[in-house]
C-alpha positions as CSV (number, residue, x, y, z in Angstrom):
1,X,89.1,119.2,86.0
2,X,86.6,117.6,87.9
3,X,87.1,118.0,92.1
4,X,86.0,115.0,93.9
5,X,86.0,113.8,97.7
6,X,88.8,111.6,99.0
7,X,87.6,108.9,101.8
8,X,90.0,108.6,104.7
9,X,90.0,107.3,108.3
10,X,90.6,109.6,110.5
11,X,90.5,108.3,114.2
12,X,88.4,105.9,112.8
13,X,85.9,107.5,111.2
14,X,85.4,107.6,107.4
15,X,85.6,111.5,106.4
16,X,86.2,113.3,103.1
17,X,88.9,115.3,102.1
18,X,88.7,117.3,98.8
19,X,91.4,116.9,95.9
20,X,91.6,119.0,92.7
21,X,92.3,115.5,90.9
22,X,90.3,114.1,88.2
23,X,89.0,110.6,88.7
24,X,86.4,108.4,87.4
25,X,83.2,107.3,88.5
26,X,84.5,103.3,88.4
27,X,87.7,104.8,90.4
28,X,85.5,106.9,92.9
29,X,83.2,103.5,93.5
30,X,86.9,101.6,94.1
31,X,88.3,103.6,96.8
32,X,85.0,103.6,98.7
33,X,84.9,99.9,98.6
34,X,88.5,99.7,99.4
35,X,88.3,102.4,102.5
36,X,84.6,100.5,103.8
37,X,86.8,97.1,103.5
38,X,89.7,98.2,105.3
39,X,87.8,99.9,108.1
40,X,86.1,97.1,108.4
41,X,88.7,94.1,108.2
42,X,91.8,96.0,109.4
43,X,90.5,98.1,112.2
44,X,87.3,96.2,113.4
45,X,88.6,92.9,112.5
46,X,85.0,91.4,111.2
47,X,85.6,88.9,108.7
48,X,81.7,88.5,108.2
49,X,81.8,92.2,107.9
50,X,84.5,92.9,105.7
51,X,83.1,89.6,103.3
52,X,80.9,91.6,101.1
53,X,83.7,94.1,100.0
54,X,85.7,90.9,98.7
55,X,85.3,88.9,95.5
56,X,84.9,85.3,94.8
57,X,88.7,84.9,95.7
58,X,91.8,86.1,97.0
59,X,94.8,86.2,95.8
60,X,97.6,87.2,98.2
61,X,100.9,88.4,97.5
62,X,102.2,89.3,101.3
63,X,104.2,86.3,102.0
64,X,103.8,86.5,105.5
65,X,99.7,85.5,104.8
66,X,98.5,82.5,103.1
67,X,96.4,82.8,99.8
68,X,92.7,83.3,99.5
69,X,89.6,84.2,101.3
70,X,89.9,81.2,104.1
71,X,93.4,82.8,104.7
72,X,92.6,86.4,104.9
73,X,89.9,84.8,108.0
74,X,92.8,83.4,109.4
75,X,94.8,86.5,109.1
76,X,92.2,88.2,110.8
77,X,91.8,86.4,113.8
78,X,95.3,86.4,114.3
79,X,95.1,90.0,114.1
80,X,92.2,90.1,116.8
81,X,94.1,87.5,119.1
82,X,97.7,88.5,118.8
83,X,96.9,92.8,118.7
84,X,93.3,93.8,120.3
85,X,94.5,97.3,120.2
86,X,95.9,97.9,116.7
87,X,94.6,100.4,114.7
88,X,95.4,102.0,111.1
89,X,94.9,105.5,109.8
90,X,94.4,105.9,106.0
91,X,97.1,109.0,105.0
92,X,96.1,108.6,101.4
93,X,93.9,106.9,99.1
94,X,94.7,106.7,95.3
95,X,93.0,104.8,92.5
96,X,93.8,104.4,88.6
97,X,91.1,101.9,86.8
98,X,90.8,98.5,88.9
99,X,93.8,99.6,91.3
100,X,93.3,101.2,94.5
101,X,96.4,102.2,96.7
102,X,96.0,103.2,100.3
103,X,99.1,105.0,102.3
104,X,98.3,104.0,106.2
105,X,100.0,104.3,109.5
106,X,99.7,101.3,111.5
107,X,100.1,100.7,115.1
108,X,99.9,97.2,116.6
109,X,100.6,98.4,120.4
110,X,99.5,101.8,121.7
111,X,102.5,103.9,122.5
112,X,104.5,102.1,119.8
113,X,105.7,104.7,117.0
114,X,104.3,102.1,114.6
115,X,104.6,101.1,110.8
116,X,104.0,103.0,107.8
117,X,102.2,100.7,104.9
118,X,101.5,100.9,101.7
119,X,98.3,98.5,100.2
120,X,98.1,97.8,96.8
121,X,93.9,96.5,95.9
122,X,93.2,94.6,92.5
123,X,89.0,94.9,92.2
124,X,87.3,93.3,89.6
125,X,83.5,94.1,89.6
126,X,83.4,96.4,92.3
127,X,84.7,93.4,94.4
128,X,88.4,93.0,95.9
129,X,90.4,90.4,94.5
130,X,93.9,90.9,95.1
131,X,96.3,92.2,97.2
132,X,99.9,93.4,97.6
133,X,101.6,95.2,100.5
134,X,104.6,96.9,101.3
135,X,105.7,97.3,105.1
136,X,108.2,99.7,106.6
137,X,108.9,100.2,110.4
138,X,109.2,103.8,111.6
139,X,112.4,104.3,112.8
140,X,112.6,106.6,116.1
141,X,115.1,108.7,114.4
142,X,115.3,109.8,110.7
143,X,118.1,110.8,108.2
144,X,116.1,114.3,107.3
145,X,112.5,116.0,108.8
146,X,109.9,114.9,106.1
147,X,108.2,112.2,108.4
148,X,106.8,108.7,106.9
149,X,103.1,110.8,106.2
């Protein structure tokens, strides 16, 4: 079994953690792309930055967003204008062919407890083309003591 290095944001800052799981060079190439993107678009909110990461088009699936690249812009201005201070962490980052999921702890507001998110990436190319999300608030209180991470 092959042991390769896991990007995550940490603070951040792009770091490695190592995993005994076996992955492809394709999938390796994915998650980098996805991690650069995200650090990029979600936490630095630079379109123009973010751009090269993305493919040709866009296709959204979070109905809350509208569909394609223009939209993501959008997205990410409201972002900018609406939370200055949000910021994600990257728990976990996990790839199988031309899918790349990302486990992430977002806070909008400092001093809010925040939202725990998982990002679902289509590539094609080395290039994102799609996306799904799933959104959950975390609750102040919890039915056992395994946290949302």
């Amino acid at each position: 079994m092959k042991k390769y290095y896991l990007p995550i944001l940490v603070s951040g800052l792009l770091v490695a953690a190592s995993s005994g799981f076996a992955s492809s060079e394709q999938e390796e190439s994915n998650k980098q792309v996805v991690t650069q993107f995200y650090q990029k678009a979600i936490n630095e909110r630079d379109f123009a930055a973010a751009r090269p990461y993305m493919g040709a088009w866009y296709i959204q699936h979070n109905p809350q967003a509208q569909d394609g690249i223009e939209g993501f812009r959008q997205f990410l201005e409201f972002m900018k204008a609406t939370y200055p201070q949000a910021h994600s962490e990257i728990k976990r980052v996990i790839a199988e062919g031309d899918y790349v999921t990302l486990h992430v702890h977002s806070v909008k507001q400092p001093g809010e407890l925040g939202q725990a998110i998982v990002d679902i990436f289509r590539l094609e190319n080395n290039k994102i083309v799609e996306h799904w999300d799933v959104i959950q608030s975390i609750p102040e209180q919890s039915a056992n003591g395994n946290g949302m991470f």
